[in-house]
C-alpha positions in Angstrom: 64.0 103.2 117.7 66.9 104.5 119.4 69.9 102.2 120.2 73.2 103.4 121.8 76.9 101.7 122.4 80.2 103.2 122.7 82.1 103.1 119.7 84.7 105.4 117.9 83.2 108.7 116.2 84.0 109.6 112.8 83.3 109.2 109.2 82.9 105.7 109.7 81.8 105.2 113.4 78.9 103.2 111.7 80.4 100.1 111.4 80.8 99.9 114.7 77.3 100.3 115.7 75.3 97.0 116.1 71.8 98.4 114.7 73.3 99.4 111.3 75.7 96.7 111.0 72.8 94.0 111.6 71.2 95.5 108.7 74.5 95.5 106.6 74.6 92.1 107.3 70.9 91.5 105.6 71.8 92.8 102.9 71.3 96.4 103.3 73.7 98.6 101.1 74.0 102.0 102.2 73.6 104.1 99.3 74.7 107.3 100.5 75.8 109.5 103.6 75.1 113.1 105.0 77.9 114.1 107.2 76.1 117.2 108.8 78.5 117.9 111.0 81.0 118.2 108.3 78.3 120.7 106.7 78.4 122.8 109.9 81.9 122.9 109.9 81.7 124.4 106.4 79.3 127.2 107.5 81.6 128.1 110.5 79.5 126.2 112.8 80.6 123.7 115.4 78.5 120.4 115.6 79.2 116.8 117.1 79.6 113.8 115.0 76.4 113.3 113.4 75.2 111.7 109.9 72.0 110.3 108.4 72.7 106.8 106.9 71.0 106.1 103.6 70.5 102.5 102.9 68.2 99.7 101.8 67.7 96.7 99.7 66.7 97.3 96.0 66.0 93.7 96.0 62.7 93.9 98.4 62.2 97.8 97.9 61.6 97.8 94.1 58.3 95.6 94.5 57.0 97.3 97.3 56.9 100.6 95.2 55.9 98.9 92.1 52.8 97.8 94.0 52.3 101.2 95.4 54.4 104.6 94.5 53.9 106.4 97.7 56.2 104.0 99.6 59.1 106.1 97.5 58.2 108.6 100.3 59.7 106.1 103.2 62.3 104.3 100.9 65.1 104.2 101.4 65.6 103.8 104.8 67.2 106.4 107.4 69.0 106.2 109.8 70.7 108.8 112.6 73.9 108.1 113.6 75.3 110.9 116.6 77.6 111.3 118.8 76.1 112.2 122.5 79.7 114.1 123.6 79.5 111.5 126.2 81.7 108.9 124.2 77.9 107.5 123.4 76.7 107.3 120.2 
């Protein structure tokens, strides 16, 4: 799924985005953050706002993977969050 909307970039520019904040609101909790744009920086490298959301719902996970391990593979959930360069993200 791909979902775009204009929204301020930065470390938190999620919040703004409808797809992630939906989830938020179903009681998602993000449980961690990979600013790879900040990593480029660090290398020397230039990159646009861009991170990979970690998040999920311990609550509904646990019991899938209890019932079968290999859905540890696909949970958590990711998600992509980018900035286009167009203002888009």
């Amino acid at each position: 799924m791909t979902a775009t909307g204009r929204s301020e970039t930065g470390p938190r520019h999620h919040r703004q985005q409808p797809a992630v904040t939906g989830q938020l609101d179903k009681g998602m909790t993000i449980f961690a953050r990979i600013y790879h744009a900040e990593a480029a920086r660090n290398a020397g490298l230039a990159m646009p706002p861009t991170q990979v959301l970690i998040y999920g719902n311990a609550k509904r996970g646990t019991p899938l993977m209890l019932a079968a391990r290999i859905v540890a593979l696909n949970l958590p959930l990711r998600v992509l969050v980018r900035d286009d360069c167009q203002g888009s993200t």
